[in-house]
Structures are given as C-alpha cells and as structure tokens.
C-alpha positions as CSV (number, residue, x, y, z in Angstrom):
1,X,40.4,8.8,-2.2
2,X,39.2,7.1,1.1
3,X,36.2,5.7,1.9
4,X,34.8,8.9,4.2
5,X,35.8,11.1,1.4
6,X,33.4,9.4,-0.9
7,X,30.4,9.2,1.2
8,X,30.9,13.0,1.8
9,X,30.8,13.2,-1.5
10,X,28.1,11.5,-1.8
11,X,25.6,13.4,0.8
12,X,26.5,16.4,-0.4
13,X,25.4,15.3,-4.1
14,X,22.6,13.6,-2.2
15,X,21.3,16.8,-0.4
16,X,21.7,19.2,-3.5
17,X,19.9,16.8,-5.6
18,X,16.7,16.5,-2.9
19,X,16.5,20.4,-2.6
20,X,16.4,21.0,-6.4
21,X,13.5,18.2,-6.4
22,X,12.0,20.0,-3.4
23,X,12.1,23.4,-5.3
24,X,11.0,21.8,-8.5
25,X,7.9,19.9,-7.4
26,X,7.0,22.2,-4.9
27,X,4.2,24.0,-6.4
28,X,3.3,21.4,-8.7
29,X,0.4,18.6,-8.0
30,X,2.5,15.6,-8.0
31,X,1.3,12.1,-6.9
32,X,3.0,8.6,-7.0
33,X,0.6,6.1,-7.8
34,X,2.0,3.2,-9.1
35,X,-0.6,0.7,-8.6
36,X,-3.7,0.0,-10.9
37,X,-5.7,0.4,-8.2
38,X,-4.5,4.4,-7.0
39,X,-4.2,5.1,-10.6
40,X,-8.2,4.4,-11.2
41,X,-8.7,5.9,-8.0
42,X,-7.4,9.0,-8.8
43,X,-9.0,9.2,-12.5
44,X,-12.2,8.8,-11.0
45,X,-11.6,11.5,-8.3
46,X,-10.6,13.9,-11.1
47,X,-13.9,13.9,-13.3
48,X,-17.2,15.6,-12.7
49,X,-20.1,13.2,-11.1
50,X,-23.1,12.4,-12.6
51,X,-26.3,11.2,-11.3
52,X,-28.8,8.9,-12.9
53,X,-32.4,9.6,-11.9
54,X,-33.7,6.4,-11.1
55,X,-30.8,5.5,-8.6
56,X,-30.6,9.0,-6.5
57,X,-34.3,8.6,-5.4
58,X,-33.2,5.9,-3.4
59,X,-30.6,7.8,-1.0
60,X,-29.2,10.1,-0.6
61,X,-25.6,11.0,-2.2
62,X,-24.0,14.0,-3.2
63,X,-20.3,14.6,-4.4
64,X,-18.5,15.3,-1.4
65,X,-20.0,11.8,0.1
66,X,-19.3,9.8,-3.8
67,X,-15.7,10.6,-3.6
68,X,-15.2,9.8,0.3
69,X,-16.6,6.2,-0.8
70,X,-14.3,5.8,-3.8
71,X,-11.0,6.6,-1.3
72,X,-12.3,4.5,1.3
73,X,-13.3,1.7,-1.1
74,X,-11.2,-0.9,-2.9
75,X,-11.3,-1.6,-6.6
76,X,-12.4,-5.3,-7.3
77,X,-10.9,-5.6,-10.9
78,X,-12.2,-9.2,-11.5
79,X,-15.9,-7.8,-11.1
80,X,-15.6,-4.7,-13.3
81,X,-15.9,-4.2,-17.1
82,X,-12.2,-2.7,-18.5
83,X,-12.6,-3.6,-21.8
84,X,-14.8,-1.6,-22.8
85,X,-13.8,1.3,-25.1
86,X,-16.0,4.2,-23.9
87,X,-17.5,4.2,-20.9
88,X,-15.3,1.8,-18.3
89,X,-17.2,-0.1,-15.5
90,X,-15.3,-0.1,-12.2
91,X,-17.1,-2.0,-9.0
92,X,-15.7,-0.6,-5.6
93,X,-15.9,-2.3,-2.6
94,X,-16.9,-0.4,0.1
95,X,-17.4,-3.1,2.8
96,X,-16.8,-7.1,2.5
97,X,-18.3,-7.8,5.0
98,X,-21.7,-6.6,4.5
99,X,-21.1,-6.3,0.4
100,X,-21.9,-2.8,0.1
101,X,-20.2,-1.7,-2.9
102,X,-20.4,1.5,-5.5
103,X,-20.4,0.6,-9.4
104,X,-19.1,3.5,-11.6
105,X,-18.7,4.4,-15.3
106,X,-15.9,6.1,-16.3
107,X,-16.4,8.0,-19.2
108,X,-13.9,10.3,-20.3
109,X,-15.2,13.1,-19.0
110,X,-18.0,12.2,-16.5
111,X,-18.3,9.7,-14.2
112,X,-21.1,7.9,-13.8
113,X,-23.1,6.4,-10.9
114,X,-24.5,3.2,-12.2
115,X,-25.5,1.1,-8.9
116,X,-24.8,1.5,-5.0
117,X,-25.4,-0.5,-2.1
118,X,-24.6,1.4,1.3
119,X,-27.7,0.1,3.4
C-alpha cells in the first residue's frame, strides 16, 4: 500500500471520528480544563453565592459582578488555605498592581465571600 493510500486512509478515519465527537458532545456541557487554576475556577462558578453581612455593607456586589471577578481574576494558590477539609479558602487576584483581590470559601455547596478589596 503506498504512502497516499494510507494518509487517505487516514483522513477519512480522521473525519468520521471528529463528526461522531461533534454529534456526541454536541448537546452536552463539555469543558477542558486541565489546569488547577480553571478547574477551581469553574467549581466556584458552579455553586450558589453567599454573602456575609458585615462585608456587603461596605460595597456593593451582587452575583452577576462576584463571578465576572472570579473569571477575570487569577488564583494565588500559595496565599489560599487547600487543606482544609470543609470549607476551602481560595485568594483571587484581581489586580497586582493595586492588590485588589477576592478571598472565597468553597464549601461544598455555597460559596462564600470572606474578604474583598476592589477600591
């Protein structure tokens, strides 16, 4: 068998292969995050938000604006609290610069907002 034989061979596999996968995932929510950082990111965006009283006087924040911060932000892993076994403390960076940064519990439910600094 030649060399062009093969490689048609090949694409055509190829092809089939990458329509099944397109029919397959299609309607599914599918998402490849393979760092530690997107994986966090997308645990926290998943859960339901809570507020603690004492820190929402101060601005304010509402869902919609909580999750924007935790896409735009980065995770500093070497600040935040993964040991733990309930609750999970995660500190995002929101801006180096200025250090405004978001510091979240994740609970296995809830998430919840534990300190912010966005002014």
């Amino acid at each position: 068998m030649r060399v062009i034989e093969r490689f048609g061979y090949y694409l055509g596999g190829f092809s089939v292969g990458i329509i099944f996968l397109g029919f397959v995932f299609s309607g599914k929510k599918t998402s490849c995050n393979y760092g530690p950082s997107a994986r966090v990111k997308n645990n926290l965006l998943q859960k339901k938000i809570v507020y603690l009283p004492n820190r929402t006087n101060k601005i304010f924040v509402n869902d919609s604006i909580v999750r924007s911060l935790i896409n735009a932000g980065e995770i500093n892993f070497s600040k935040s609290n993964t040991k733990k076994d309930s609750c999970r403390v995660y500190f995002i960076d929101l801006d180096l610069k200025n250090n405004f940064y978001l510091e979240i519990a994740n609970c296995s439910e809830t998430i919840k907002i534990i300190d912010f600094k966005l002014h």
